[in-house]
C-alpha positions as a Python dict, from the first residue, in 0.01 Angstrom:
ca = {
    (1, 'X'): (0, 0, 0),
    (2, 'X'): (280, -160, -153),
    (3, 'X'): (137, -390, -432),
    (4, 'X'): (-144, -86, -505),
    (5, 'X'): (128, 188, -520),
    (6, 'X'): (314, -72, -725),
    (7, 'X'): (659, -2, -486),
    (8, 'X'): (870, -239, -300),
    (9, 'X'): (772, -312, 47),
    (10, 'X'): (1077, -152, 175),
    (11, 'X'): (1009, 190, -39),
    (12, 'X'): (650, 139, 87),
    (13, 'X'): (751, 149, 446),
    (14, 'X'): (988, 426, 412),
    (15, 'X'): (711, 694, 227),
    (16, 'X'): (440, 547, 546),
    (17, 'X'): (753, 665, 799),
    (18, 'X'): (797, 1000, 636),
    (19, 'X'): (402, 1087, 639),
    (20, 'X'): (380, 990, 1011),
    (21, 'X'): (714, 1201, 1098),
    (22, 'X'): (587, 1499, 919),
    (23, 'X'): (248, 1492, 1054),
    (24, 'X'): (404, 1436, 1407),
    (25, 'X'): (628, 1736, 1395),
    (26, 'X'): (356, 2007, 1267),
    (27, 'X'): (80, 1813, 1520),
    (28, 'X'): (312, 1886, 1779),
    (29, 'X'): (388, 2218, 1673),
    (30, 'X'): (-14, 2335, 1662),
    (31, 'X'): (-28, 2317, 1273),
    (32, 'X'): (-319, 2196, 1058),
    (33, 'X'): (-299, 1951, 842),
    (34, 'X'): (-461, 1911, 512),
    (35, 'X'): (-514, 1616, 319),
    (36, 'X'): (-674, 1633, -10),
    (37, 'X'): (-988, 1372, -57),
    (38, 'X'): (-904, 1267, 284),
    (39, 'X'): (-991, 1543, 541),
    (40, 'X'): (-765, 1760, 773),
    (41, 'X'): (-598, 1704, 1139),
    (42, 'X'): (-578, 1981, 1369),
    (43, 'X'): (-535, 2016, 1767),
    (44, 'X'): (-745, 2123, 2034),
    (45, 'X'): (-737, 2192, 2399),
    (46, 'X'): (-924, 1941, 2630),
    (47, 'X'): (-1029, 2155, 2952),
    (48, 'X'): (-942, 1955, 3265),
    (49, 'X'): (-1256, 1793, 3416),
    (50, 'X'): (-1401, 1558, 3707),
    (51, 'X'): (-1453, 1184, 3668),
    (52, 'X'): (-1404, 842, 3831),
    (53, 'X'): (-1182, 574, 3890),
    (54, 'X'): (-1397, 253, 3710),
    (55, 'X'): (-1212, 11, 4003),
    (56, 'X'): (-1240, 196, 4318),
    (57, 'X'): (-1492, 474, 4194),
    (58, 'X'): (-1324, 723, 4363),
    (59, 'X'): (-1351, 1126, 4167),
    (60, 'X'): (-1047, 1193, 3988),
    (61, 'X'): (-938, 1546, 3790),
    (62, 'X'): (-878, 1437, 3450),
    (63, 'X'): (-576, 1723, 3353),
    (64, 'X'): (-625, 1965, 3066),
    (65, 'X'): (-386, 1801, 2729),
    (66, 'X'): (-447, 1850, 2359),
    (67, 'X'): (-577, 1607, 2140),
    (68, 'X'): (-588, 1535, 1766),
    (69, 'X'): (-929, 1625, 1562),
    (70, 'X'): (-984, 1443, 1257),
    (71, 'X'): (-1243, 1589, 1040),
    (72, 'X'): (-1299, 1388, 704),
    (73, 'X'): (-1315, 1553, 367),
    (74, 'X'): (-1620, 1522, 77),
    (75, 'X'): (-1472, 1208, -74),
    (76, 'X'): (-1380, 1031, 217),
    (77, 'X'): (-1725, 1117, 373),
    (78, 'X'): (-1916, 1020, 34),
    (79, 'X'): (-1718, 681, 22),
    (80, 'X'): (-1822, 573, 351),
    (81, 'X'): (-2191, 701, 288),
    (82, 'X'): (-2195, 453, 10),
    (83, 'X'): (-2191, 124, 251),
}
């Protein structure tokens, strides 16, 4: 990112930091997240449901959490369509 942004490594590292703070503070606070040419993050609510231990096989309740949806936008989509 550094040598195509044409920044120092350090300056580089610092802008990455920021982006993942911000995005970490509204993820956490329910926000979506828009990213132009990219796509948008959002949460959602996992319902709590059965499944299995894989070493013992023994039925476990997986508990309810929220998780991060990533849904791409046009250009991102159209850019991997092009492989």
């Amino acid at each position: 990112m550094a040598a195509k942004g044409g920044l120092r490594v350090v300056d580089a590292a610092k802008a990455v930091n920021a982006v993942e703070e911000i995005m970490e503070t509204c993820m956490g606070q329910g926000e979506r997240i828009t990213w132009p040419g990219v796509g948008s993050f959002s949460t959602r609510e996992r319902k709590a449901r059965r499944g299995r231990n894989p070493i013992t096989g023994a039925a476990i309740t997986i508990p309810a959490r929220k998780v991060v949806k990533f849904t791409p936008g046009k250009a991102l989509r159209e850019a991997a369509g092009k492989r």
